[in-house]
Kinemage of the C-alpha trace (Angstrom):
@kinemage 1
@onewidth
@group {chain A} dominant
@subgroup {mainchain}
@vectorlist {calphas} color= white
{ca unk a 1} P -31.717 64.171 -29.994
{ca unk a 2} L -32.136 60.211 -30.859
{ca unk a 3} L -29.616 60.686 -33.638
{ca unk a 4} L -27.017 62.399 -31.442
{ca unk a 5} L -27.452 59.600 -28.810
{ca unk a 6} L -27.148 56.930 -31.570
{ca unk a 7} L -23.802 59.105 -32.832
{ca unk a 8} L -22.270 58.559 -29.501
{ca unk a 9} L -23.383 55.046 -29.414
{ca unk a 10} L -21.684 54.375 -32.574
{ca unk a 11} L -18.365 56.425 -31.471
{ca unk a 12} L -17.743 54.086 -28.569
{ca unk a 13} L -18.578 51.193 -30.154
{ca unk a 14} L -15.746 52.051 -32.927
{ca unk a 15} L -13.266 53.153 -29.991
{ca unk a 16} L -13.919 50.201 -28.064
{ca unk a 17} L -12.928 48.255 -31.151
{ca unk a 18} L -10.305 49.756 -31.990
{ca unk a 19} L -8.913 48.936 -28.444
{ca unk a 20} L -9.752 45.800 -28.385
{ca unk a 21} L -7.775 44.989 -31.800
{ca unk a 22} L -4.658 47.143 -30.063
{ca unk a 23} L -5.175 44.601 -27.090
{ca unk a 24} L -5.096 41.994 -29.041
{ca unk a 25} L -1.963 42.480 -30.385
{ca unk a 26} L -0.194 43.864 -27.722
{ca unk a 27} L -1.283 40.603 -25.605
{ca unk a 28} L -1.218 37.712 -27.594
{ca unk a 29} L 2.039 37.682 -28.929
{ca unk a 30} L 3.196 35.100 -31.025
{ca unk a 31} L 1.180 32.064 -29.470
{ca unk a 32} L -0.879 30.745 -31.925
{ca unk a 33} L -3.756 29.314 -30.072
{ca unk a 34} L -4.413 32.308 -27.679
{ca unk a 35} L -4.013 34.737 -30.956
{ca unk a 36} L -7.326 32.511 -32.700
{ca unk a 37} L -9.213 32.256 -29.671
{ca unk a 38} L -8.588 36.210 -29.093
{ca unk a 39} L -9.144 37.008 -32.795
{ca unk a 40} L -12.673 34.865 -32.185
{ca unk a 41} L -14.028 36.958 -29.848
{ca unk a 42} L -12.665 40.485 -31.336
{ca unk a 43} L -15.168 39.016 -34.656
{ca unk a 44} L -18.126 38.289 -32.166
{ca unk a 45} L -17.194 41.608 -30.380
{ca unk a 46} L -17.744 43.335 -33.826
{ca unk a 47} L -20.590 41.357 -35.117
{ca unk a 48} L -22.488 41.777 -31.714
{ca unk a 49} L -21.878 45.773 -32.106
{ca unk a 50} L -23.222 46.370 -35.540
{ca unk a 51} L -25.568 43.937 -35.048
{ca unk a 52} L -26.871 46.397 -31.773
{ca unk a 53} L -26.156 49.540 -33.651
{ca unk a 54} L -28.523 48.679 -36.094
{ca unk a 55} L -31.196 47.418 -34.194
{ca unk a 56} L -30.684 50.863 -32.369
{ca unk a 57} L -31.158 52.522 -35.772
{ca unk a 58} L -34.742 50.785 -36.698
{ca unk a 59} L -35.642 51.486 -33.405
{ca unk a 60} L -35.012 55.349 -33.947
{ca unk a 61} L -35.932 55.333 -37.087
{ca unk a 62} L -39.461 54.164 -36.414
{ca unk a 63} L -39.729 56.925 -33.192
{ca unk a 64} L -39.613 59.178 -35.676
{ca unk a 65} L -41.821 57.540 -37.720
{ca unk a 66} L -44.090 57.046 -34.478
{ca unk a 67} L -43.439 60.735 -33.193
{ca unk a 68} L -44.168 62.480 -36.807
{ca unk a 69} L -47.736 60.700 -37.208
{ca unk a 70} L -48.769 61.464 -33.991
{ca unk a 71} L -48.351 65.617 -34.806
């Protein structure tokens, strides 16, 4: 059950992505400072997602861990 809820996680974390680099070039157009400052926080967008996805995974990871010792 952990993994499927960690699957889903991971699923809207890549669709919200994927929107947000769509958005970004849909809105910014061809001015240069708002396409930087917009392609700035798509990278800490990203970086904050796998960065939470993987924290997510330890976390499972050691339920198990926790879970399996305790039988």
């Amino acid at each position: 059950m952990m993994y499927n809820e960690l699957w889903v996680y991971e699923q809207f974390v890549a669709m919200y992505t994927s929107m947000a680099q769509i958005t970004n070039s849909i809105v910014v157009g061809n001015n240069a400072a708002d396409a930087t400052r917009t392609q700035q926080l798509l990278t800490a967008l990203i970086d904050r997602s796998e960065y939470n996805l993987q924290a997510m995974k330890q976390a499972t990871q050691r339920s198990i861990q926790l879970i399996s010792q305790m039988e």
